[in-house]
TIMIBA-699224 format. One record per residue: x, y, z of N, C-alpha, C in turn; residue in one letter; residue number from 1; chain. Coordinates in nm, 3 decimals. Layout:
REM TIMIBA-699224
ATOM      n.px      n.py      n.pz     ca.px     ca.py     ca.pz      c.px      c.py      c.pz   resn   resi   chain
ATOM         X         Y         Z         X         Y         Z         X         Y         Z      A    NUM       A
...
END
This chain:
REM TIMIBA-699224
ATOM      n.px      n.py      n.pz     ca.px     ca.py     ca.pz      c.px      c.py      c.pz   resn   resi   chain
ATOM     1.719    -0.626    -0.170     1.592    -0.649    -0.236     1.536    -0.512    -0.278      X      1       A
ATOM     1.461    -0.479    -0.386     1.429    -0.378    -0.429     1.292    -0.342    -0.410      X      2       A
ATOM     1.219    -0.232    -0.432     1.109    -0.202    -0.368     0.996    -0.284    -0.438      X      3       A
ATOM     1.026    -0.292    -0.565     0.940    -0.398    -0.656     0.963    -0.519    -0.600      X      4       A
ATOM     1.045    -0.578    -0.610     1.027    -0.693    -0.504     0.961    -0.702    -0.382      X      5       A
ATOM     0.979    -0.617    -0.236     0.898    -0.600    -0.149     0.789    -0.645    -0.226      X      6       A
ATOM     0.750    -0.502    -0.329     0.581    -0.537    -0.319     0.492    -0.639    -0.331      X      7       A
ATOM     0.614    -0.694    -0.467     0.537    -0.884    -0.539     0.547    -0.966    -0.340      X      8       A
ATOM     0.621    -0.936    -0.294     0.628    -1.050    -0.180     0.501    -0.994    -0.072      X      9       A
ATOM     0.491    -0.886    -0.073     0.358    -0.838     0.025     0.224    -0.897    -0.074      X     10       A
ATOM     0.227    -0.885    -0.224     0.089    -0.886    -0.311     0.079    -1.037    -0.294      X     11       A
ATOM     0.190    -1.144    -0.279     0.185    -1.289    -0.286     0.143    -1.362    -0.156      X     12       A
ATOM     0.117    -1.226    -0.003     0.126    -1.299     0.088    -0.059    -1.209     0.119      X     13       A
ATOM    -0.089    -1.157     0.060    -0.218    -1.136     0.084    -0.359    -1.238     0.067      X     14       A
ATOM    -0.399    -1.220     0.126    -0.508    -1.350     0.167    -0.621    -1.310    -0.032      X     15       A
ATOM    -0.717    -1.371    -0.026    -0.750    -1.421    -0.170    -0.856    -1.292    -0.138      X     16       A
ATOM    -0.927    -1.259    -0.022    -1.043    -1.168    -0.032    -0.995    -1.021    -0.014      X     17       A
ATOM    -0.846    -1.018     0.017    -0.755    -0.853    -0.003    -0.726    -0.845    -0.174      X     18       A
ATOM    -0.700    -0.888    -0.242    -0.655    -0.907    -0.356    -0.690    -0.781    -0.427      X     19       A
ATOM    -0.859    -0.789    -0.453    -0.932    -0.679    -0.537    -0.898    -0.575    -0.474      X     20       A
ATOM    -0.887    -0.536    -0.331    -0.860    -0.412    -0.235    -0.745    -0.379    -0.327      X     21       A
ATOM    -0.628    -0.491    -0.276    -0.506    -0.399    -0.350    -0.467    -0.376    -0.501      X     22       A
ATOM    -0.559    -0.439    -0.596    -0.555    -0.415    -0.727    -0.647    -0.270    -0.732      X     23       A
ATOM    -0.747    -0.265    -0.669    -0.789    -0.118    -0.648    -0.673    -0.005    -0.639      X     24       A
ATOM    -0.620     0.023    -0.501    -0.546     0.067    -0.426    -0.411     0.078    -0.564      X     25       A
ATOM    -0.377    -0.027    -0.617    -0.255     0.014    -0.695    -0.328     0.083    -0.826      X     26       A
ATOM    -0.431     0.072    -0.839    -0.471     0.129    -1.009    -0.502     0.235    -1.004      X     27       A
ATOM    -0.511     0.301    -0.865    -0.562     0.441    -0.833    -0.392     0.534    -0.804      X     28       A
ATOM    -0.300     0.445    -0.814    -0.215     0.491    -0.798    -0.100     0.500    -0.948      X     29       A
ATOM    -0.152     0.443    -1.014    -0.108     0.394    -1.134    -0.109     0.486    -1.250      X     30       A
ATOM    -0.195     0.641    -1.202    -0.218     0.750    -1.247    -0.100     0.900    -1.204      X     31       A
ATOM    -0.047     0.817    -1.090     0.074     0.909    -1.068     0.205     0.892    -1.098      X     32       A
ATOM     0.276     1.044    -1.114     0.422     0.975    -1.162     0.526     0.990    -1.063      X     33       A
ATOM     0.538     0.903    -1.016     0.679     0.919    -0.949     0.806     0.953    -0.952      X     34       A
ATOM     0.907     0.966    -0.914     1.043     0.988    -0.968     1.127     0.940    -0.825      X     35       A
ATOM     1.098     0.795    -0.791     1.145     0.825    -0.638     1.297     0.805    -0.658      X     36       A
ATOM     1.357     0.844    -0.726     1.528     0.842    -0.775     1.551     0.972    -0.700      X     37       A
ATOM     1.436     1.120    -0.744     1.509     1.249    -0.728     1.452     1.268    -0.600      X     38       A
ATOM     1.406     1.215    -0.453     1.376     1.281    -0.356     1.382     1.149    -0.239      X     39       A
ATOM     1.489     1.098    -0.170     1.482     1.036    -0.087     1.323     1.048     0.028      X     40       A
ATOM     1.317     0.907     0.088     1.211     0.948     0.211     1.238     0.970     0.288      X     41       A
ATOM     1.213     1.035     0.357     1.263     1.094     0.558     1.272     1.000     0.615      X     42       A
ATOM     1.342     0.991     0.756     1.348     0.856     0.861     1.145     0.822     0.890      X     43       A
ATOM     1.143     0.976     0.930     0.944     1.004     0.965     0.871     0.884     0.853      X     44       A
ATOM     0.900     0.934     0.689     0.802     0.872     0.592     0.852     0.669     0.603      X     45       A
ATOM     1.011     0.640     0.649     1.042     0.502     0.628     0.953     0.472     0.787      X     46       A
ATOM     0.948     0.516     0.862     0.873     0.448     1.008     0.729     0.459     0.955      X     47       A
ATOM     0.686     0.557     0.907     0.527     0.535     0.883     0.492     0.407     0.771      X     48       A
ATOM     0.610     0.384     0.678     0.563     0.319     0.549     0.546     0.154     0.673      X     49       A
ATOM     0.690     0.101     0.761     0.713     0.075     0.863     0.562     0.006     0.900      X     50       A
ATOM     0.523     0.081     0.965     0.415     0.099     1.055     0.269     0.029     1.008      X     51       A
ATOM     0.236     0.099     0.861     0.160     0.069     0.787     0.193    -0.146     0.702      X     52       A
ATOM     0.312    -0.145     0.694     0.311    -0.270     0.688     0.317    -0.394     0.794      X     53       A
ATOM     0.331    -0.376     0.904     0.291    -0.386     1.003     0.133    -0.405     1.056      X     54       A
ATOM     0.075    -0.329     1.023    -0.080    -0.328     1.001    -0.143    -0.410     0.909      X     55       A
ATOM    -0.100    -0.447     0.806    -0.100    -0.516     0.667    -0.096    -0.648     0.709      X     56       A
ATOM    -0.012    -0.702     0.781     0.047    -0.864     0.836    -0.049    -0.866     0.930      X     57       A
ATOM    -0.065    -0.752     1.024    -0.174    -0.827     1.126    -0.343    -0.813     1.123      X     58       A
ATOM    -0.393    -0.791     0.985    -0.464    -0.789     0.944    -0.535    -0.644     0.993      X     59       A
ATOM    -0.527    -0.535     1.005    -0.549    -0.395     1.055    -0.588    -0.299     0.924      X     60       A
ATOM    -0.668    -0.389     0.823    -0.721    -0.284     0.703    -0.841    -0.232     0.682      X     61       A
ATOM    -0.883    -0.192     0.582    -0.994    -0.154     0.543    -1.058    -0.152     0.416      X     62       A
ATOM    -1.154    -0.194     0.342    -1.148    -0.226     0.225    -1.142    -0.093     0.164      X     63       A
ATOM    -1.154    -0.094     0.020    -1.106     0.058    -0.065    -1.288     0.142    -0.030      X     64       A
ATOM    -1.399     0.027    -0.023    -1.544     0.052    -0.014    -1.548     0.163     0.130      X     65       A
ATOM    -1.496     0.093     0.188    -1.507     0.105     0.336    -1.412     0.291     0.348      X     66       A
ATOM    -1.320     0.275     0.321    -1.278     0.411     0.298    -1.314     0.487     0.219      X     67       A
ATOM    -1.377     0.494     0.092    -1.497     0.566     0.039    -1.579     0.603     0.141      X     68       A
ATOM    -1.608     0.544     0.157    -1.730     0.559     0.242    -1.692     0.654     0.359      X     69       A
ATOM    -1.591     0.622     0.423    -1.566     0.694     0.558    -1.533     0.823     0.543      X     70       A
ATOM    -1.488     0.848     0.384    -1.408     0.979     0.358    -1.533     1.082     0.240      X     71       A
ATOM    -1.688     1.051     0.265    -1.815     1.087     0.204    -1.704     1.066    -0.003      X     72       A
ATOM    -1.688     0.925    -0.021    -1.637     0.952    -0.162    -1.727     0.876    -0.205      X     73       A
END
């Protein structure tokens, strides 16, 4: 399965009031360019990505407001 896939299957299993969070969260990201062809991730970056989805399923987030906020943005 490819990483685009993952994502549609994480964006399809998010509850209806995460939705705007992660349309936030991806449009703020949607400004960077990637190249993840030329730089593999470390074992470190696959356990954290790991970790973080993990958090995601058991409901352990924060809205995009809420981290503004925490980070004076």
């Amino acid at each position: 399965m490819t990483v685009k896939e993952e994502l549609h299957q994480l964006i399809d299993r998010l509850p209806e009031d995460r939705l705007e969070h992660a349309r936030e969260l991806l449009d703020e990201l949607g400004g960077v360019q990637l190249d993840v062809d030329e730089v593999p991730l470390s074992q470190s970056e696959l356990d954290s990505i790991a970790r973080s989805l993990e958090d995601i399923k058991a409901g352990r987030t924060a809205s995009f407001e809420q981290v503004k906020r925490e980070n004076g943005l």
